[in-house]
C-alpha positions in Angstrom: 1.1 -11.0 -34.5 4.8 -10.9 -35.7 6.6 -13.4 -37.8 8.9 -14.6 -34.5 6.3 -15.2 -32.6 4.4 -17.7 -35.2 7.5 -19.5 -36.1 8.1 -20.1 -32.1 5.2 -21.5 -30.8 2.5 -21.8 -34.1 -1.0 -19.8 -34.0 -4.3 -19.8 -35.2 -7.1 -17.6 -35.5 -9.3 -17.2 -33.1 -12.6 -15.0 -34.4 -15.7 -16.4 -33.2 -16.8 -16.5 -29.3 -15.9 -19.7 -27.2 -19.5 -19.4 -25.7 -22.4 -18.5 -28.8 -19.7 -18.5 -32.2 -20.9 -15.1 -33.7 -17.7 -13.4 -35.1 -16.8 -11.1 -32.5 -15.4 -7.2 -32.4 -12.0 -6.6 -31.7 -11.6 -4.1 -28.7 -8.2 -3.9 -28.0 -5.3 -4.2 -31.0 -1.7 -4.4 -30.9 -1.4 -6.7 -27.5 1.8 -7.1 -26.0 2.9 -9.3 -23.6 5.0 -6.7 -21.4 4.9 -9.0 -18.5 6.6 -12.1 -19.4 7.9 -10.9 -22.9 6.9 -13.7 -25.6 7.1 -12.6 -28.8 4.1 -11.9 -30.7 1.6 -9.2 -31.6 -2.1 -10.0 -30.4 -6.1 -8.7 -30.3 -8.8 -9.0 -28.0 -11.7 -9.3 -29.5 -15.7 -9.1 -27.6 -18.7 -11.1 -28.3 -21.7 -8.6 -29.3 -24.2 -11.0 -27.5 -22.2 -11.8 -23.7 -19.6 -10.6 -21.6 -16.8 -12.5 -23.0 -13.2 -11.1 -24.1 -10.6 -13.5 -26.2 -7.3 -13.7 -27.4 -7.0 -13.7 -31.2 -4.5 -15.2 -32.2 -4.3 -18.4 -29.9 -1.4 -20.7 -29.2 -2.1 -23.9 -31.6 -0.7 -25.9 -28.7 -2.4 -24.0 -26.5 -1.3 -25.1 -22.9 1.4 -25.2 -20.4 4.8 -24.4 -23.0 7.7 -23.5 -21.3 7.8 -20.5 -24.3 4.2 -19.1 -22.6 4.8 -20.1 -18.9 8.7 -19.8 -17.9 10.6 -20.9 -14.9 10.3 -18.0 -12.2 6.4 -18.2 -13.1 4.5 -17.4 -9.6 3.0 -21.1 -9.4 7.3 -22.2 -9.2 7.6 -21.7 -5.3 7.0 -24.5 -2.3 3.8 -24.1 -1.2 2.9 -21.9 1.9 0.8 -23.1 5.3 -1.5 -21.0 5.7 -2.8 -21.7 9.0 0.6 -21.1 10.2 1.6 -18.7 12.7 3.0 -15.5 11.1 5.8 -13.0 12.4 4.9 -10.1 14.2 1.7 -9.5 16.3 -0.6 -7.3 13.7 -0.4 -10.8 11.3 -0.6 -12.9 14.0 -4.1 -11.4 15.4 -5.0 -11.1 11.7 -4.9 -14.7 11.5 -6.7 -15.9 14.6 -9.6 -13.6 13.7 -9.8 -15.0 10.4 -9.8 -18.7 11.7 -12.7 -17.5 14.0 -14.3 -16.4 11.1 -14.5 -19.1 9.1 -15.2 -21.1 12.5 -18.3 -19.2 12.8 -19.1 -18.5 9.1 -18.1 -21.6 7.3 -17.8 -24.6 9.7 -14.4 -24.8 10.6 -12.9 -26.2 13.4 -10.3 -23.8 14.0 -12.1 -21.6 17.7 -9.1 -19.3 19.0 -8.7 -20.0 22.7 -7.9 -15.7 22.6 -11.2 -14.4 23.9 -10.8 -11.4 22.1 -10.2 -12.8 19.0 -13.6 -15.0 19.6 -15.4 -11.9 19.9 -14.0 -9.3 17.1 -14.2 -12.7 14.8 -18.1 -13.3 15.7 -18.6 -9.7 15.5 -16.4 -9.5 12.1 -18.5 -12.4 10.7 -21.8 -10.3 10.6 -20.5 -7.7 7.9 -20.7 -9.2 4.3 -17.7 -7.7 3.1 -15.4 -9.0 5.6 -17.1 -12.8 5.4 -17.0 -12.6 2.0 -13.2 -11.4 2.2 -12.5 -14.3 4.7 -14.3 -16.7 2.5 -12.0 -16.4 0.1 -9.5 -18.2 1.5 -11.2 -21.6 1.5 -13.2 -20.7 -2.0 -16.5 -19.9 -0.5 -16.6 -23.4 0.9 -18.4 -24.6 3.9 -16.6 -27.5 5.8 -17.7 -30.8 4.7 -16.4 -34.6 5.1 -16.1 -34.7 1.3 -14.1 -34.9 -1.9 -12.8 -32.0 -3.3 -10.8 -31.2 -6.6 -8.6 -28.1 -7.5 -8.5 -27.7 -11.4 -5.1 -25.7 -11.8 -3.7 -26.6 -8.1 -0.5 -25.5 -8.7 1.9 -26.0 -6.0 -0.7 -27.2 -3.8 -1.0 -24.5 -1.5 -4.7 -24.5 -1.7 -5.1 -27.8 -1.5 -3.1 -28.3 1.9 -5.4 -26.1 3.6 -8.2 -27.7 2.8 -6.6 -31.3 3.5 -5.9 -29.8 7.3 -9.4 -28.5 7.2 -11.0 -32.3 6.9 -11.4 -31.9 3.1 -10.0 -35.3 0.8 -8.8 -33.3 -1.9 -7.0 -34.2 -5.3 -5.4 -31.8 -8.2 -4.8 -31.5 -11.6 -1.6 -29.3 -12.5 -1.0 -29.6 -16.3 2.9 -27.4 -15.2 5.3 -30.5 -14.1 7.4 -27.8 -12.4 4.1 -26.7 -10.4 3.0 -30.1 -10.0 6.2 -31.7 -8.4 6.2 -28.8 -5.7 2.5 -30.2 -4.9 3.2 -33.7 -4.7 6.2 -33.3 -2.3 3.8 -32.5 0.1 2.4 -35.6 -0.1 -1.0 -34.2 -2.1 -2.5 -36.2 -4.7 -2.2 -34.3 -8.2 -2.3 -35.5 -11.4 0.1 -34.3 -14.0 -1.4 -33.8 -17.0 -4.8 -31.2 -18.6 -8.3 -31.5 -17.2 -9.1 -32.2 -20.6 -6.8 -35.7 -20.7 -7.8 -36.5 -17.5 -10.6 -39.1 -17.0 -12.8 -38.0 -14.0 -15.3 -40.2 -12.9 -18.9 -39.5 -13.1 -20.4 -37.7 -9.4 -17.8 -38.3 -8.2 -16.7 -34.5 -6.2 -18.2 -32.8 -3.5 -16.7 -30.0 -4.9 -14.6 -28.4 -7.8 -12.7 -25.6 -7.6 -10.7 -23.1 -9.9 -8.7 -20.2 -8.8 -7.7 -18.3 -11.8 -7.5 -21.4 -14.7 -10.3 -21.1 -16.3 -8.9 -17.9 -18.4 -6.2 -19.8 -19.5 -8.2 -22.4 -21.1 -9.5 -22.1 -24.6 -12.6 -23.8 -24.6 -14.6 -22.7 -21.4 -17.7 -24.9 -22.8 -16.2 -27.9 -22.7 -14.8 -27.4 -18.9 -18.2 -26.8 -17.8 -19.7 -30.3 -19.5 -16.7 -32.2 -18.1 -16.8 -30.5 -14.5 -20.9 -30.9 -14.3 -20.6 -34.9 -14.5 -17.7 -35.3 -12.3 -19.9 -32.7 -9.5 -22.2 -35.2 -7.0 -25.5 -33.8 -7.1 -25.5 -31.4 -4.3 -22.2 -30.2 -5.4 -20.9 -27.7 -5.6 -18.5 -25.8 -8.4 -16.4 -22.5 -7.8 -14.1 -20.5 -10.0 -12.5 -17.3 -9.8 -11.1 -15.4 -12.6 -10.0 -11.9 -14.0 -13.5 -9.6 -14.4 -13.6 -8.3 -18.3 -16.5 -5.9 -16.9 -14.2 -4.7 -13.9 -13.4 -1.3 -13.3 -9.9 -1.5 -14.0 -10.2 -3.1 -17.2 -12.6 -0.2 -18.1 -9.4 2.7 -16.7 -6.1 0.6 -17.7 -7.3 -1.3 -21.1 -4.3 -3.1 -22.8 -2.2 -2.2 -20.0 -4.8 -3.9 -17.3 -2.5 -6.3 -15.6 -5.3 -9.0 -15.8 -5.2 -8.9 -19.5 -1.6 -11.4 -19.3 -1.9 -12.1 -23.0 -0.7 -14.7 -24.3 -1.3 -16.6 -21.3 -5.2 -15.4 -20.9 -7.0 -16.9 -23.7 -10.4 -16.5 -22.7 -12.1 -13.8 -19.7 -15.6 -14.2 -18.6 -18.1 -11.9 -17.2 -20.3 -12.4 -14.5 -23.4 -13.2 -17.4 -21.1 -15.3 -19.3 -20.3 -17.5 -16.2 -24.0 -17.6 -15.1 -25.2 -18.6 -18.8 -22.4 -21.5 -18.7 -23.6 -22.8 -15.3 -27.4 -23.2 -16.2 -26.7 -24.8 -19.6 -25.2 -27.7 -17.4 -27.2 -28.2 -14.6 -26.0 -25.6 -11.9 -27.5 -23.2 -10.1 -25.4 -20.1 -10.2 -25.0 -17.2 -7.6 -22.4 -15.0 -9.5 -20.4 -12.0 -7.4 -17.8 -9.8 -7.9 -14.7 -8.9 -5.5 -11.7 -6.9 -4.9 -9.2 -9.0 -3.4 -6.7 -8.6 -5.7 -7.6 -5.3 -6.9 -4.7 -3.2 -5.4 -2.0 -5.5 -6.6 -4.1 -5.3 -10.1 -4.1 -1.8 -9.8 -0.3 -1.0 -8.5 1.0 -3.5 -11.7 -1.5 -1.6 -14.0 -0.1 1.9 -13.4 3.7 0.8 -14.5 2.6 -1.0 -17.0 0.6 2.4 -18.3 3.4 4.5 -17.2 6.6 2.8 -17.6 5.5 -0.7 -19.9 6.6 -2.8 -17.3 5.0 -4.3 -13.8 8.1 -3.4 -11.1 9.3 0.7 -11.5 6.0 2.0 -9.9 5.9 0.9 -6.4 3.8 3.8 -4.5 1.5 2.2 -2.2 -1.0 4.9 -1.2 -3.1 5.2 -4.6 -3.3 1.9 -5.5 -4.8 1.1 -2.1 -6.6 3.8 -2.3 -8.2 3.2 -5.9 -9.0 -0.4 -4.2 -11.1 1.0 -1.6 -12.9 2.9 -3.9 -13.4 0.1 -5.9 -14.6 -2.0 -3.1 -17.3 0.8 -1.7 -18.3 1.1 -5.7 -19.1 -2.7 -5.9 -21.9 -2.1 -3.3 -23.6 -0.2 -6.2 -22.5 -2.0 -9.3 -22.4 -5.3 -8.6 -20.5 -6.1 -11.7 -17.6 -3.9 -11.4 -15.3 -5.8 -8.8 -11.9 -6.9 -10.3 -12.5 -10.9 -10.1 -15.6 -12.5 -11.2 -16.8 -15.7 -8.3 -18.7 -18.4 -9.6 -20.2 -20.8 -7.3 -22.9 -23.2 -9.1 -24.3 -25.7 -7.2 -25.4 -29.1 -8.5 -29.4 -29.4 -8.4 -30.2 -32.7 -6.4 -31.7 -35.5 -8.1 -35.5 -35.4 -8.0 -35.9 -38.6 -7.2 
């Protein structure tokens, strides 16, 4: 890492894995960020025994600095509705057929009085890939009258869907910036790191995280903290960048996923799995390709040009994405996010 860089922000090693501590290899040297532009010179190094890619070095203060995470960061925009009606027709059908999805999938009380949307939605629902793709949306969550807390809510978007969907839901936004966008809306969000905040034992329905936990260095300690404030029953999800994905395999230190310095930690499908039974969930673990076009299309400049905006042709990234997305029927492990959802076992008595 250069000299700039460590005066800025101060580093420190980072050798051994967050999950086992054996030393790990480094497989990728001379990381730049390319996205963002902090200053600094970085590895990534494996763990021989589990899936598990790190930063090396890490940010001594590790979280949230304005030098890491600047002002037009993605999370910096007023939240969207996303049950509202969209412009044009194509969107607008799109939409009613996925709210008759996860009507007849997940629970939801959002029926389309459009009979035709009824019936391509109930017929839609039977494919796995397209429930699966639909399910995204509300994290894989079937409706409930519960509690429900977004780790890394950012500017609540998230969270005021699932607040119109009957949810009582509450976030933690360690970005002020973020935060305030969230709390406009009337949400409840907390301001601070999920490791400063006090959650109270059983306490959650459910727990989710949509791309946080890569950004936080100690992935152990989450899961301990998370496990006591899940009800038994619960039920924890997180979504994050795949290290075992196909494009990291094609793009390596120009995957878009990588995002160092901001992705300290990515964890594979075993990793994640591992993690979940240590505390007392039961893990299903799958893979997707929701992002994996965007992924892919930010990858290709950043290969070809070193930046994420001069290559803008459509037609092979979306192509490499349905690829991808047939090739994930195979190799389960391959899609471009990892999904975590670990439920709570019940108590036995």
């Amino acid at each position: 890492m250069s000299l700039e860089g460590g005066r800025r922000m101060g580093w420190v090693p980072r050798l051994e894995c967050p999950i086992c501590a054996r030393v790990g290899e480094v497989r990728w040297e001379g990381v730049t960020d390319k996205v963002w532009h902090v200053p600094g010179e970085w590895c990534y190094r494996q763990c021989p025994s589990h899936d598990v890619l790190w930063l090396d070095p890490q940010p001594a203060n590790f979280f949230y600095s304005s030098t890491l995470y600047p002002v037009d960061y993605p999370t910096h925009d007023k939240p969207r509705d996303l049950l509202a009606p969209r412009q044009g027709w194509i969107a607008n059908s799109r939409l009613k057929v996925k709210c008759e999805i996860l009507r007849h999938s997940f629970g939801y009380p959002l029926e389309c009085r459009d009979t035709w949307a009824h019936l391509l939605g109930q017929m839609a629902a039977a494919l796995p890939i397209i429930r699966q793709w639909v399910g995204y949306t509300v994290r894989f969550l079937h409706a409930r009258n519960g509690r429900l807390l977004d780790v890394g809510c950012g500017n609540g978007t998230f969270l005021m869907l699932m607040a119109k969907l009957g949810w009582k839901v509450m976030g933690i936004e360690p970005d002020a910036i973020a935060a305030r966008y969230a709390q406009d809306q009337g949400l409840e969000v907390v301001v601070g790191r999920l490791e400063d905040t006090k959650l109270e034992p059983e306490s959650f329905d459910a727990i989710t995280l949509s791309h946080v936990i890569e950004h936080i260095p100690d992935p152990v300690h989450v899961f301990k903290v998370l496990s006591c404030a899940l009800k038994p029953g619960g039920v924890l999800v997180s979504i994050s960048p795949n290290p075992c994905g196909m494009l990291s395999r094609i793009f390596g230190i120009s995957w878009r996923a990588l995002d160092p310095p901001r992705h300290l930690v990515l964890l594979g499908p075993r990793a994640l799995a591992e993690l979940s039974c240590n505390f007392g969930l039961q893990p299903i673990v799958l893979t997707g390709n929701w992002n994996a076009e965007w992924v892919a299309r930010e990858s290709i400049s950043l290969r070809l040009y070193g930046d994420t905006f001069r290559y803008r042709r459509r037609w092979f990234p979306k192509l490499l994405a349905i690829v991808m997305a047939f090739l994930t029927l195979i190799q389960r492990t391959q899609g471009e996010e990892v999904v975590l959802i670990a439920r709570k076992e019940e108590d036995s008595s």
